[in-house]
Kinemage of the C-alpha trace (Angstrom):
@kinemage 1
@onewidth
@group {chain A} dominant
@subgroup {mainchain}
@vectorlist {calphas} color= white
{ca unk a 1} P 62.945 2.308 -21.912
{ca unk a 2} L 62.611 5.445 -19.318
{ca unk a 3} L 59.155 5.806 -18.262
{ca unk a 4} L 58.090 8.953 -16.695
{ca unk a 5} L 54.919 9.494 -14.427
{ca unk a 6} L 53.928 12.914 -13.801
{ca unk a 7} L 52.460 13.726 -10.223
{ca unk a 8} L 51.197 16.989 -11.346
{ca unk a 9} L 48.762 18.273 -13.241
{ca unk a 10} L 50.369 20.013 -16.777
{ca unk a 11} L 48.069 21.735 -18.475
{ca unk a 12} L 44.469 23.281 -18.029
{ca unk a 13} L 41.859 21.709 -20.961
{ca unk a 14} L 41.824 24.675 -23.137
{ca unk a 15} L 45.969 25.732 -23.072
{ca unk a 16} L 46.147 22.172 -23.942
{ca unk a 17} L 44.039 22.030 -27.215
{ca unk a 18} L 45.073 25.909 -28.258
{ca unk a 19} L 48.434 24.165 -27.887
{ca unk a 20} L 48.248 21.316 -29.637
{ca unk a 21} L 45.586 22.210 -32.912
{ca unk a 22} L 44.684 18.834 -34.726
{ca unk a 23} L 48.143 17.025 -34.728
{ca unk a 24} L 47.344 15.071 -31.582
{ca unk a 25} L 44.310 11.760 -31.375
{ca unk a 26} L 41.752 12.528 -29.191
{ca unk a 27} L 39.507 9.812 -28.019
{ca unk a 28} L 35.711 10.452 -26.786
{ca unk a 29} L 35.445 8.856 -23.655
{ca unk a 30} L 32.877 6.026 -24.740
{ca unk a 31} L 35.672 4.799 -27.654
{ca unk a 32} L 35.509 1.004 -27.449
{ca unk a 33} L 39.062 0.815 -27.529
{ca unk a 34} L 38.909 2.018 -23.796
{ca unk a 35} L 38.441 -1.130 -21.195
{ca unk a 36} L 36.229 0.282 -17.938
{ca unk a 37} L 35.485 -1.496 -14.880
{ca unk a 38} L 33.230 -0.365 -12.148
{ca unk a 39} L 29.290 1.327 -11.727
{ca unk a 40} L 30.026 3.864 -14.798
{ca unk a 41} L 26.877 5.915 -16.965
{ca unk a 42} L 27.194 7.888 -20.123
{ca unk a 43} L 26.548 11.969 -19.956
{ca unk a 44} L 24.554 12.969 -22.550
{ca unk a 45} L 27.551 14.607 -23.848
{ca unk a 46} L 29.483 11.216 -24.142
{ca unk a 47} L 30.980 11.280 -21.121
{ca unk a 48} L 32.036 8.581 -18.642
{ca unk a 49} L 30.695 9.523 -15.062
{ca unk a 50} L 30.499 7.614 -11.679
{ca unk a 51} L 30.542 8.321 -7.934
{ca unk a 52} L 31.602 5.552 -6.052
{ca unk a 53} L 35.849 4.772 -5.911
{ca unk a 54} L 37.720 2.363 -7.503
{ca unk a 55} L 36.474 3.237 -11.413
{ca unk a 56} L 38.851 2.191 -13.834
{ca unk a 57} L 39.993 2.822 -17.071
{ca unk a 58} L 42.485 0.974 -19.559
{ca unk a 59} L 43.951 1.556 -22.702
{ca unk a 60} L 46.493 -0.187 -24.605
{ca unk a 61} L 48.865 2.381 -27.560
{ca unk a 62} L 51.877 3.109 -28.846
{ca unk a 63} L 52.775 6.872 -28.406
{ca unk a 64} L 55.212 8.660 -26.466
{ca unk a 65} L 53.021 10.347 -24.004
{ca unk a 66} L 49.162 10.046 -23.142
{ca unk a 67} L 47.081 12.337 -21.389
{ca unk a 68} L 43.066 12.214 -19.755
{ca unk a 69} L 40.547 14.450 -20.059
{ca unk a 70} L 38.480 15.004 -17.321
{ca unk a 71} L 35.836 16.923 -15.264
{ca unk a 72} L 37.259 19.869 -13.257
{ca unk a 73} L 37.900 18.990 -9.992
{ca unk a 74} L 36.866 15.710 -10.332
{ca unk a 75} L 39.644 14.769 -7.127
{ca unk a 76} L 42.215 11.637 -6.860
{ca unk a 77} L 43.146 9.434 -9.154
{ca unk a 78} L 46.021 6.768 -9.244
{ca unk a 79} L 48.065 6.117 -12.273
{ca unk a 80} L 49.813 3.265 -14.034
{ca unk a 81} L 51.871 3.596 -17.279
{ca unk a 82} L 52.941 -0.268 -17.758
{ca unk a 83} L 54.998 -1.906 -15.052
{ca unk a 84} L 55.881 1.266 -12.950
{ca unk a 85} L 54.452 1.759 -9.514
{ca unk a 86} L 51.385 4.013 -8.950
{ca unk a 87} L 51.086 7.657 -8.764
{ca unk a 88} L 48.674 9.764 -7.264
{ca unk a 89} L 47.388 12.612 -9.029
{ca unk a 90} L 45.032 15.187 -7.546
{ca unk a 91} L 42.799 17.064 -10.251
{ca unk a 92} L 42.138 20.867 -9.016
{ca unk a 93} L 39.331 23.002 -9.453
{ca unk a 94} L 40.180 24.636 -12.300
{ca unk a 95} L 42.371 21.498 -14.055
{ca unk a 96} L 40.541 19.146 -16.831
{ca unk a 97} L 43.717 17.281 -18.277
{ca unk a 98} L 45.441 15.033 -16.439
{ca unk a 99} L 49.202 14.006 -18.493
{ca unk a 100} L 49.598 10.502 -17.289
{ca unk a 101} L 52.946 9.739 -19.078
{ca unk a 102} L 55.469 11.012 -21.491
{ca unk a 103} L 58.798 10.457 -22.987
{ca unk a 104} L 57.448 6.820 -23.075
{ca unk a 105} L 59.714 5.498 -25.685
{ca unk a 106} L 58.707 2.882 -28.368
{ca unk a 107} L 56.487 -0.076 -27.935
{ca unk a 108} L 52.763 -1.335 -26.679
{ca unk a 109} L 52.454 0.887 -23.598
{ca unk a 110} L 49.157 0.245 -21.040
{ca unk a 111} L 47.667 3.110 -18.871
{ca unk a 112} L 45.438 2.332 -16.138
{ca unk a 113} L 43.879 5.114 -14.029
{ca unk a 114} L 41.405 4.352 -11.174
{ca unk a 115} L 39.669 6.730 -9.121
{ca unk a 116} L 40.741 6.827 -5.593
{ca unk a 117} L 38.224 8.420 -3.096
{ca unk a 118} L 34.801 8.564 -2.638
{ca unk a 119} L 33.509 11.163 -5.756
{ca unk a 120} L 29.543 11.768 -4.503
{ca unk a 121} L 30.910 15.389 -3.773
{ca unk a 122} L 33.001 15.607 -6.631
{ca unk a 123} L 30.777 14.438 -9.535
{ca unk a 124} L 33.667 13.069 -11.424
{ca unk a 125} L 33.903 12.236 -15.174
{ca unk a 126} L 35.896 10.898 -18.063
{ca unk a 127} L 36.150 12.901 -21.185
{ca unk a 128} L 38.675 10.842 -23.127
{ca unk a 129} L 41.743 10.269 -23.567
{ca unk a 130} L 44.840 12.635 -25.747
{ca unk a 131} L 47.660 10.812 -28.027
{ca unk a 132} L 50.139 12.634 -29.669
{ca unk a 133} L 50.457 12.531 -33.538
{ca unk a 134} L 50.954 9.258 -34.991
{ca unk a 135} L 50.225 7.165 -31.917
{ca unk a 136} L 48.668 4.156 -32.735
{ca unk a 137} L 45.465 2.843 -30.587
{ca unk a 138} L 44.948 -0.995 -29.458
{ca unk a 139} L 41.932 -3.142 -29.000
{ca unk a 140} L 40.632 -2.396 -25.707
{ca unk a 141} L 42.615 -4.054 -22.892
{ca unk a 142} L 40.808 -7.436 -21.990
{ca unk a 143} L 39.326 -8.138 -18.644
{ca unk a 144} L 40.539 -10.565 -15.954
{ca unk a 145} L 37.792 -13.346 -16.387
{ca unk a 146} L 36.833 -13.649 -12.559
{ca unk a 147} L 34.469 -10.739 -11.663
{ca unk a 148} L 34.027 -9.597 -8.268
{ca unk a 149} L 31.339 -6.819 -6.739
{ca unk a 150} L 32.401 -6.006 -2.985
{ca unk a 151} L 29.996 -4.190 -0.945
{ca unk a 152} L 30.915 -2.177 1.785
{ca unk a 153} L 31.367 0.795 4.130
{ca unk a 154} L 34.671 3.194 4.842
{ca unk a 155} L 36.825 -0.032 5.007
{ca unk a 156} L 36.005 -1.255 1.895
{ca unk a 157} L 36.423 2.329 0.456
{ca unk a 158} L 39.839 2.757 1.918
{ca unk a 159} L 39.216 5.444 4.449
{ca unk a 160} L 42.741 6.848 5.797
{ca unk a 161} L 44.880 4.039 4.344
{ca unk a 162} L 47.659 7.278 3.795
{ca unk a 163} L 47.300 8.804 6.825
{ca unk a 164} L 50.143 8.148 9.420
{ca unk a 165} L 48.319 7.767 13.243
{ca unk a 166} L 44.445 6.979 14.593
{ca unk a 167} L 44.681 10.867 15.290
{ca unk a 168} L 44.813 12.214 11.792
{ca unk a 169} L 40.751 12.738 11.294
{ca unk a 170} L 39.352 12.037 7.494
{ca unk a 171} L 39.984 14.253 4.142
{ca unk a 172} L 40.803 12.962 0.927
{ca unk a 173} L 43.829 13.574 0.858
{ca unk a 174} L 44.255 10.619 3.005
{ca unk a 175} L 41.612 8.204 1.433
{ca unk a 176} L 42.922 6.110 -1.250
{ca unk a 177} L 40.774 2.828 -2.124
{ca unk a 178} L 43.600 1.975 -4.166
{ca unk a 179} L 45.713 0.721 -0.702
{ca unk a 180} L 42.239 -0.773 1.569
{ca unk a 181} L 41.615 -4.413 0.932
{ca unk a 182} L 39.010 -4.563 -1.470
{ca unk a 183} L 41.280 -2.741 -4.661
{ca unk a 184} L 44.460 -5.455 -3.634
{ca unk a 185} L 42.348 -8.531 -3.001
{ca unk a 186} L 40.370 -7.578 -6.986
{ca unk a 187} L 44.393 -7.091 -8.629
{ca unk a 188} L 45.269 -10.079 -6.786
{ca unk a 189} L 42.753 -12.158 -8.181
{ca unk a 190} L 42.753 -10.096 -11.379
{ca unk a 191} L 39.358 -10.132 -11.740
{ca unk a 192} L 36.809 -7.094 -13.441
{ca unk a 193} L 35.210 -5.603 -10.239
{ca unk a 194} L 32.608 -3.023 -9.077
{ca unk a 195} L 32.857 -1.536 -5.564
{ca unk a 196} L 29.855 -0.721 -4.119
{ca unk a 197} L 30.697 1.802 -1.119
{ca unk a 198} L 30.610 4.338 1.383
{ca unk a 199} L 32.026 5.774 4.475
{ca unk a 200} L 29.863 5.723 7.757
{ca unk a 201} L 26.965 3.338 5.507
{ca unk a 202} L 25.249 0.520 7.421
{ca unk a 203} L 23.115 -2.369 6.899
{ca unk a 204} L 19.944 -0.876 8.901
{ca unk a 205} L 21.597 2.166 10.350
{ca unk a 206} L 24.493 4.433 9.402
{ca unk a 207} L 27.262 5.662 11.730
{ca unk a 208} L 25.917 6.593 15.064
{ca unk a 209} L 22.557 6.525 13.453
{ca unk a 210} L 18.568 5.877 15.872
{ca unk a 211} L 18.185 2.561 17.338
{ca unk a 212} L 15.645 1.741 15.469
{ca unk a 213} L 17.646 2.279 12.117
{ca unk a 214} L 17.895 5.418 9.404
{ca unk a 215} L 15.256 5.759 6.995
{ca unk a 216} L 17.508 7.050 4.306
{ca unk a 217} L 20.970 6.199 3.149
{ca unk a 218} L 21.833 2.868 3.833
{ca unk a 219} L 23.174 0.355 1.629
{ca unk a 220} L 19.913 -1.299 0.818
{ca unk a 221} L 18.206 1.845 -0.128
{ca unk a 222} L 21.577 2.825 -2.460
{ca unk a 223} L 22.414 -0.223 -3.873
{ca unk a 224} L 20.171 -0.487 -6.626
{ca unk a 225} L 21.514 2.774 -8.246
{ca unk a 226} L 24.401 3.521 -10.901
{ca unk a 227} L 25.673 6.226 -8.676
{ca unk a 228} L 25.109 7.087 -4.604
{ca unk a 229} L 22.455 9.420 -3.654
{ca unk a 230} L 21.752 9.547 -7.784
{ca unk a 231} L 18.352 7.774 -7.753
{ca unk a 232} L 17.707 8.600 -10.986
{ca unk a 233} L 19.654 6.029 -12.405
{ca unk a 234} L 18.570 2.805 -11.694
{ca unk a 235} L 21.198 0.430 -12.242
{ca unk a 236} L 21.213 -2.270 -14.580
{ca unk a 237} L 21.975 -5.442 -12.529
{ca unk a 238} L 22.660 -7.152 -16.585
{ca unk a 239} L 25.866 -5.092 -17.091
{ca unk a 240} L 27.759 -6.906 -14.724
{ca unk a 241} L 26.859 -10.639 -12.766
{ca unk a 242} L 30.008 -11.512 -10.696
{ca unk a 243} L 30.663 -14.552 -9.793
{ca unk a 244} L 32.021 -13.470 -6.064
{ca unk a 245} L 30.300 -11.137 -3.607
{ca unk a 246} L 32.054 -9.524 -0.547
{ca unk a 247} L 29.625 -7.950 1.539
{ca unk a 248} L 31.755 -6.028 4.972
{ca unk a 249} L 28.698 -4.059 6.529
{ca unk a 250} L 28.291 -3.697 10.271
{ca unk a 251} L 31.035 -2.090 12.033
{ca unk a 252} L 28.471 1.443 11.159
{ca unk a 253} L 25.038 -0.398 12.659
{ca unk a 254} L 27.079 -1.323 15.878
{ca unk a 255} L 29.071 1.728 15.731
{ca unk a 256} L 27.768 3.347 19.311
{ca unk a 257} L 26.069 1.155 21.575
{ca unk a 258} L 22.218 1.886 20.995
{ca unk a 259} L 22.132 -0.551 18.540
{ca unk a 260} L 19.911 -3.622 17.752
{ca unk a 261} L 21.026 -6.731 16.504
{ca unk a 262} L 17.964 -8.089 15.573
{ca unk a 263} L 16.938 -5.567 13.407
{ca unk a 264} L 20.414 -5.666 11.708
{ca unk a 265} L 19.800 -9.453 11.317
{ca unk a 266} L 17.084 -8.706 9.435
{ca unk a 267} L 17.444 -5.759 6.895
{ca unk a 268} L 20.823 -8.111 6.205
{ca unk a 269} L 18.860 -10.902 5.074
{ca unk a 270} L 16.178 -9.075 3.336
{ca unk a 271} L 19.746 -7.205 1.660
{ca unk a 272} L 21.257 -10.882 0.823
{ca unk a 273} L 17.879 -12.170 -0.586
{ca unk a 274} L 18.054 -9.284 -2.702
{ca unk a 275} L 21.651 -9.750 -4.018
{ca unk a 276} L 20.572 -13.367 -4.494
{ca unk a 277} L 17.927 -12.546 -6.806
{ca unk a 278} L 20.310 -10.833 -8.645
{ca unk a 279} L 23.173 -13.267 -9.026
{ca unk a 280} L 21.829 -16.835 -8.795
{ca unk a 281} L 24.933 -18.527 -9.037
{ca unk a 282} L 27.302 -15.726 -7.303
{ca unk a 283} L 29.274 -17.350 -4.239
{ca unk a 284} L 28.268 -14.381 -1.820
{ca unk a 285} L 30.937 -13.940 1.331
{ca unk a 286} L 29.990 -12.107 4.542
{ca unk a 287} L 32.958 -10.480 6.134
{ca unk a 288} L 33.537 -9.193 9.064
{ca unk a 289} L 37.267 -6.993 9.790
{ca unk a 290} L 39.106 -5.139 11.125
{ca unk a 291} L 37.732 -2.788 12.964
{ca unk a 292} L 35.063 -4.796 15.229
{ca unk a 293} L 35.583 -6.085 18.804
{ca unk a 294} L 34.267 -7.402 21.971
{ca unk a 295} L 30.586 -7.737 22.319
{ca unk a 296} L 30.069 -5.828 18.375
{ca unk a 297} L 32.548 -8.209 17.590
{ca unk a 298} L 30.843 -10.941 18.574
{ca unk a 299} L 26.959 -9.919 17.717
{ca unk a 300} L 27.692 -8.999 14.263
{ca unk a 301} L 29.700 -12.735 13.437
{ca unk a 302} L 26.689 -14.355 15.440
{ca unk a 303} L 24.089 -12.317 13.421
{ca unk a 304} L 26.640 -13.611 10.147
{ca unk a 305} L 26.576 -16.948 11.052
{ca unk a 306} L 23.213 -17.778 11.296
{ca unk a 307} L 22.571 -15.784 8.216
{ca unk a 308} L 25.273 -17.748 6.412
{ca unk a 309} L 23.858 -20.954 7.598
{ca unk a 310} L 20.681 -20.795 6.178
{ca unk a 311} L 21.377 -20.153 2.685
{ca unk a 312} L 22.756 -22.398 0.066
{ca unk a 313} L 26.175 -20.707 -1.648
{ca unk a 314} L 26.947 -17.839 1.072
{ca unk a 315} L 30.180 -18.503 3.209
{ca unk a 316} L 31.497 -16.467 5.921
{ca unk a 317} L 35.256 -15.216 6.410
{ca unk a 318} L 36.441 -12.597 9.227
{ca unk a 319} L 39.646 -10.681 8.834
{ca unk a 320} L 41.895 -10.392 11.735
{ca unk a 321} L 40.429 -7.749 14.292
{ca unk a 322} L 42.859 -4.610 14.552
{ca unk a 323} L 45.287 -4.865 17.762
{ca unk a 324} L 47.385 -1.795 16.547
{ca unk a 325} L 50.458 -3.815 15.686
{ca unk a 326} L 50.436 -2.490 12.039
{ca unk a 327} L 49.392 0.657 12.926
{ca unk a 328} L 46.985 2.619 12.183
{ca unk a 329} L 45.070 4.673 9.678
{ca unk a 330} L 43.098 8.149 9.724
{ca unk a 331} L 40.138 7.683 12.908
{ca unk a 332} L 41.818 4.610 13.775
{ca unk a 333} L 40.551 2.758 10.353
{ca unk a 334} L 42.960 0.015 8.695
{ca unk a 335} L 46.163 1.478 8.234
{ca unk a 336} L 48.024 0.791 4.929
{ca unk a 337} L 49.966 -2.237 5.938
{ca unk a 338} L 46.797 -2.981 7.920
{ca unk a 339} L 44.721 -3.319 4.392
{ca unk a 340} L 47.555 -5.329 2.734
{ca unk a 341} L 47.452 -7.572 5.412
{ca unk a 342} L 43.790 -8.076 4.755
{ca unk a 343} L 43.674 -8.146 1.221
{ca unk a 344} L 46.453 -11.028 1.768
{ca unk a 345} L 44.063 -12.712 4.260
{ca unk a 346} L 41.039 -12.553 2.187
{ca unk a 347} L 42.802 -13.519 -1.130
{ca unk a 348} L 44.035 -16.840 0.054
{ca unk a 349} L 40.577 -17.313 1.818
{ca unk a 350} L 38.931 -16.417 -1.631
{ca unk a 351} L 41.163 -19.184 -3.584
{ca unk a 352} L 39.753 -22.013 -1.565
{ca unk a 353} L 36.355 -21.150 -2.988
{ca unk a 354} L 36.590 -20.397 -6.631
């Protein structure tokens, strides 16, 4: 069987449906033969819609092709039609169907798409999914029975993991959260995951942010929403208890060197308290890597340490600090064979635990 993934987007929504009339299956995007992991909430047009990266979607059918429908411009998405490697697809402006696969030959065929960049400026959505006539839909795809929620800043979101050198600044073009550590280390345990991230976040102050910490924008005044900088929908800590979380937050608070460690000590144990009440039983991991060094280096583990020694069920792991051998990524973040490395690290670390 010849599997073929297209890297381009086909077909705008409407030439698709005038094309196609009523032979094909179309199915809304809250069918529960569609598996999603990830911080998702229902439009109230029936759509799937999230912000932050790493949103997936899974279906299991037997068809020769199968396409998405989705919000215009909704960015970067990475694509896998059974056992054949990931493609990127980029949704323009103006596109709304992404074709994921055709000429798929017979058989159970699996699609999984996951978002791949940060979406709080691109408002993305899923509007279902296409099947040509006489497909036949599966139960939804089951989920890996481990789940995971890692928490986190650009590293964790995958910030420049396809750009070439430390001078290449950021776009998306060059994010993909589908090659930084968080994404591999989730496969490689196969567990159900939500990532909750963003570039340039901190614990008690954002990149470059006062000494005395931002006000707005943080992780602790985000997390407790379905969707960044949404805080109209609260998010339902019931959907989802993991029984891992990764926290990586710091390299941001100690990101220029006005910063105070004491106050990041604190608004990170007033954070872990909270993620405590919310997961009694999760084994909670502070993490530091890659990008720290030196005296921030140093602070930040301290600061990690004592927090980790204090509580009952929170252990402490720190990545290999970045010494360029790999390379690097966009703004000197983890390049991609950086993040692999990682993910490798933290996966083995991880199995000693759970």
């Amino acid at each position: 069987m010849k599997t073929r993934l297209l890297q381009t987007i086909l077909l705008a929504g409407a030439l698709f449906a005038s094309c196609a009339g009523d032979r094909e299956i179309t199915l809304s995007a809250s069918d529960p033969h569609i598996t999603y992991m990830g911080r998702t909430a229902v439009t109230p047009d029936g759509n799937v819609a999230f912000n932050y990266p790493g949103v997936t979607a899974l279906l299991d059918f037997e068809g020769d092709s199968v396409a998405m429908l989705t919000s215009p411009g909704s960015g970067s998405w990475m694509v896998e039609i059974d056992s054949m490697a990931p493609v990127r697809i980029n949704v323009g402006a103006t596109d709304s169907v992404i074709t994921l696969g055709r000429d798929l030959g017979p058989g159970v065929h699996r699609a999984r798409v996951a978002y791949c960049i940060e979406g709080y400026e691109h408002h993305p959505e899923i509007r279902g999914f296409r099947l040509p006539s006489g497909a036949t839909v599966h139960p939804a795809p089951v989920k890996g029975g481990l789940k995971m929620e890692f928490i986190g800043n650009s590293i964790t979101c995958g910030y420049g993991t396809e750009a070439d050198s430390a001078q290449v600044h950021f776009s998306y073009d060059t994010e993909n959260h589908c090659l930084g550590y968080a994404y591999l280390t989730a496969r490689a345990l196969d567990a159900d995951f939500n990532m909750v991230c963003r570039s340039g976040i901190g614990m008690y102050r954002n990149y470059n942010g006062p000494r005395e910490g931002n006000d707005k924008e943080t992780m602790p005044l985000e997390y407790d929403y379905t969707m960044l900088y949404d805080h109209s929908q609260p998010w339902d800590f019931g959907r989802f208890t993991p029984d891992v979380v990764c926290i990586n937050l710091g390299t941001n608070d100690t990101s220029t060197s006005n910063y105070d460690i004491d106050l990041y000590e604190q608004a990170y144990g007033r954070f872990l308290d909270r993620v405590r009440a919310n997961y009694p039983e999760a084994k909670i991991v502070l993490l530091t890597g890659s990008m720290l060094s030196g005296r921030e280096l140093a602070d930040v583990t301290g600061a990690l340490d004592r927090l980790a020694s204090s509580r009952q069920g929170v252990y402490r792991f720190d990545m290999t600090p970045e010494d360029g051998s790999m390379g690097y990524g966009a703004d000197y973040h983890p390049s991609r064979a950086r993040a692999a490395r990682m993910a490798e690290e933290l996966t083995a670390y991880l199995r000693t635990i759970i």
